[in-house]
C-alpha positions in Angstrom: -37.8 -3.2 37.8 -33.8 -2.6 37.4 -31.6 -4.9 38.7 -28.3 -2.8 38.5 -27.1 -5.7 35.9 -26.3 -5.2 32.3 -27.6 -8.3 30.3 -25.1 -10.5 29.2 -25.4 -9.8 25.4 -24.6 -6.3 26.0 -21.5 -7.0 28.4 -20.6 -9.6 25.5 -20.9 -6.8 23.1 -18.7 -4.3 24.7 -15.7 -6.9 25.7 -15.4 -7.8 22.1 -15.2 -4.2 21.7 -12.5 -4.1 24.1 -10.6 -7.3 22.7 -10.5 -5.9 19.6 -7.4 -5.2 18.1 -7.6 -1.2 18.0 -5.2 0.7 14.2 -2.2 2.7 16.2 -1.6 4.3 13.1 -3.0 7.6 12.6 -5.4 7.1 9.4 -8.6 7.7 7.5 -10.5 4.5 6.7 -13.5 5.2 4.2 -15.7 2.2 3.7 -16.7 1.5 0.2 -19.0 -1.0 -1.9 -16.6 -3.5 -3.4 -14.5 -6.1 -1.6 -11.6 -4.4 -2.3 -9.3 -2.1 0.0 -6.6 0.4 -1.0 -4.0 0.9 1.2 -3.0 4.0 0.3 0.4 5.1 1.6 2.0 8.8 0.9 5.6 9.7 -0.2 7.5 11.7 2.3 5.8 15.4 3.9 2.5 13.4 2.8 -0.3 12.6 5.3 -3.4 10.3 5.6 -5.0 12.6 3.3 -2.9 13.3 0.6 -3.6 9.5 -1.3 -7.7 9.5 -1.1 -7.9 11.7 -4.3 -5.9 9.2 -6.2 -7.4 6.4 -4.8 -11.0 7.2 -5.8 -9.1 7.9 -9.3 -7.7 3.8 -9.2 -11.4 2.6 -7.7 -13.9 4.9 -7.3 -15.8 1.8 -5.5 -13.3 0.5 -3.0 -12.7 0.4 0.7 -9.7 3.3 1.2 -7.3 3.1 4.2 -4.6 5.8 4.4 -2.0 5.5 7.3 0.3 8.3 7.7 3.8 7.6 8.4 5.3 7.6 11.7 9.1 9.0 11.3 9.7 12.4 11.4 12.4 13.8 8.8 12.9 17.6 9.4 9.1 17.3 10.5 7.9 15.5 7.6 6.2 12.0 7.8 7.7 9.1 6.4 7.3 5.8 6.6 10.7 4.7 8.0 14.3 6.4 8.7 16.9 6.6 6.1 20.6 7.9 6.3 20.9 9.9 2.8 18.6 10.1 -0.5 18.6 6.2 -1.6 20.5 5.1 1.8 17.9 3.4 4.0 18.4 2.2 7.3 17.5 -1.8 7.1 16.6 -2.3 10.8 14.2 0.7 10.7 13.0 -0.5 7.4 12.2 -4.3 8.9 11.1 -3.0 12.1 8.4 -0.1 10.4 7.4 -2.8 7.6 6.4 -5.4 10.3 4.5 -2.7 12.2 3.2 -1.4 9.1 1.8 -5.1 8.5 0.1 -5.5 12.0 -1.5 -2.3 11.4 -3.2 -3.6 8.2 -4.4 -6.6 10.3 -5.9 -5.2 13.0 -8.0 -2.8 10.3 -9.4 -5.4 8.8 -10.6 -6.8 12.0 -11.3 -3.1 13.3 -13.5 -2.0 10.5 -14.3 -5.2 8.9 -13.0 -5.5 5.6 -11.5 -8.4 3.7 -8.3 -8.9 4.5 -7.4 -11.1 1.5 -8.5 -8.3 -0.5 -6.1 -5.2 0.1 -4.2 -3.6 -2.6 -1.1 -1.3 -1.7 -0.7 1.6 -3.8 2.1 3.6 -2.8 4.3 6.8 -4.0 7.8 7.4 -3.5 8.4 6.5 0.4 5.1 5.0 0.4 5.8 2.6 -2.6 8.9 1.6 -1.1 7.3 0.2 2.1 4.9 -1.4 -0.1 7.6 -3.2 -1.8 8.9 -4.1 1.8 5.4 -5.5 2.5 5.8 -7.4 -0.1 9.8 -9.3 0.2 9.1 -9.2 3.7 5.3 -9.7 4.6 3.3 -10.7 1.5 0.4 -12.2 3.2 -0.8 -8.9 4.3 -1.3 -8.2 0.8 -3.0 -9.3 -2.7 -1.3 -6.9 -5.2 0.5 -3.7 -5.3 0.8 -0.1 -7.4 4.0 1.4 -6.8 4.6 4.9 -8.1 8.3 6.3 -8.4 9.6 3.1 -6.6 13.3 1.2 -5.8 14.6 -1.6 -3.9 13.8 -1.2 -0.4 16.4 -4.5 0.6 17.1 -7.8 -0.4 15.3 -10.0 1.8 16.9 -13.3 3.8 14.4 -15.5 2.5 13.1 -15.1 -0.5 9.0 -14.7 -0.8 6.7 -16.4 -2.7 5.0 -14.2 -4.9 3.1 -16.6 -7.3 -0.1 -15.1 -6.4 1.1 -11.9 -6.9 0.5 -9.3 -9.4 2.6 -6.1 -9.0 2.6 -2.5 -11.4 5.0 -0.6 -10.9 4.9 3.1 -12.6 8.3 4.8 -13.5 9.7 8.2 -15.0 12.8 8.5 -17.5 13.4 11.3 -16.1 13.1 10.6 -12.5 16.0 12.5 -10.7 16.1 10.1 -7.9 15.3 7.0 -9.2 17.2 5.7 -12.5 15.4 3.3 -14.8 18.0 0.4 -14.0 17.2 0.9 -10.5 13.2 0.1 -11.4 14.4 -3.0 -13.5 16.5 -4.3 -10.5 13.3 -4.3 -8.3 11.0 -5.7 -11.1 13.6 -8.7 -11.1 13.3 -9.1 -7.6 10.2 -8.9 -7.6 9.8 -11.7 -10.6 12.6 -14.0 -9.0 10.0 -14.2 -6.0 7.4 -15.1 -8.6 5.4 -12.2 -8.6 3.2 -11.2 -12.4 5.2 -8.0 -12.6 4.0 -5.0 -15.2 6.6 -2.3 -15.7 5.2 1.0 -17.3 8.0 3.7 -18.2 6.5 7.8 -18.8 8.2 10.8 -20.0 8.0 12.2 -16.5 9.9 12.9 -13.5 9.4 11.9 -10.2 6.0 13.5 -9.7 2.6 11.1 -10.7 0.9 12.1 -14.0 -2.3 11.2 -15.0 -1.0 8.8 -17.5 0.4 7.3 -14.0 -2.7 7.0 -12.9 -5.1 5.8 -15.9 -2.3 3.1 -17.0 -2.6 2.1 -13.1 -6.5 2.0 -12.9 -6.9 0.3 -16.7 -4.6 -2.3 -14.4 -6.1 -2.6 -11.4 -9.1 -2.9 -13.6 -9.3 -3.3 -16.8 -12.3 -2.5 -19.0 -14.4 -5.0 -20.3 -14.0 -7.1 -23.2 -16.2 -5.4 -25.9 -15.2 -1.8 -24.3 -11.4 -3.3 -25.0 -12.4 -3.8 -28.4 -13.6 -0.7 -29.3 -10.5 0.9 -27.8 -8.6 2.3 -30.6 
């Protein structure tokens, strides 16, 4: 006999649904077998897709979420405004970074992942969020790859980046970014207290695989007798 009820675990079920906190961020989110998440985030004219290739190069086993930016230069996403090449405007910066943070949240509660476990790994305009996530919000993370990255700002309060280990990858002959421009963000970055591991190429401003391998060895390095054996 129906009643015209739904039982109460099922009307549980579906207002936890509800209550969850829903990602506003246009994304993809593929679940893998480790603990780990990527948050992979693009350089600018980059979407939610362009990132997964290199982030099954860095961790073929983790968790992947790939946001796509928000602001629109000349039509192509970004992650937050800026006034000329290098010239970035703070409030937008502060603003996206924060919203950029709550996004990361509520995936974690969305799809279920750790969130103690999330590693940024960004390029260009996607590194230099990251490094915003992690002056400004460094909770949301628990390390950070940045490709071709500067100083996003100088924060108010300094963070505290004890727990933090942070790679940054950089080119010598990076048209956009100088080398003294890397070291000035590594020394933030260490004032804060971050484990910081600088790794120059003979490259430009594009990744290379060399980017990428000297990244993954980091993320994960190889184990002790396979170290060994490495010449």
């Amino acid at each position: 006999m129906q009643t015209g009820h739904r039982p109460v675990a099922t009307t549980f079920a579906n207002l936890l649904l509800v209550m969850r906190p829903r990602p506003d961020f246009i994304h993809e989110f593929i679940p893998g077998s480790l603990e780990r998440t990527l948050l992979l985030l693009h350089g600018t004219g980059g979407n939610e897709r362009d990132l997964i290739p290199l982030g099954r190069e860095l961790d073929s086993n983790a968790s992947l979420l790939s946001p796509r930016g928000k602001v629109l230069e000349n039509g192509m996403p970004r992650f937050f405004r800026r006034l000329a090449e290098g010239v970035f405007d703070l409030e937008d910066l502060k603003n996206r970074t924060n919203e950029l943070a709550d996004f990361v949240a509520a995936a974690a509660q969305h799809y279920g992942f750790a969130s103690e476990k999330v590693v940024a790994a960004g390029y260009s305009n996607g590194a230099n969020i990251a490094a915003s996530l992690l002056l400004l919000r460094p909770e949301i993370l628990s390390a950070a790859i940045l490709f071709r990255a500067m100083v996003p700002l100088v924060p108010d309060k300094q963070p505290k980046l004890s727990s933090m280990r942070v790679w940054i990858g950089a080119g010598t002959d990076d048209p956009i970014i100088p080398t003294s421009e890397t070291k000035r963000l590594a020394e933030l970055l260490r004032k804060a207290g971050a484990d910081v591991t600088i790794r120059h190429f003979p490259a430009g401003h594009g990744l290379t695989m060399s980017d990428v391998e000297a990244a993954r060895d980091w993320l994960t390095p190889p184990p002790l007798k396979l170290r060994k054996a490495l010449p």
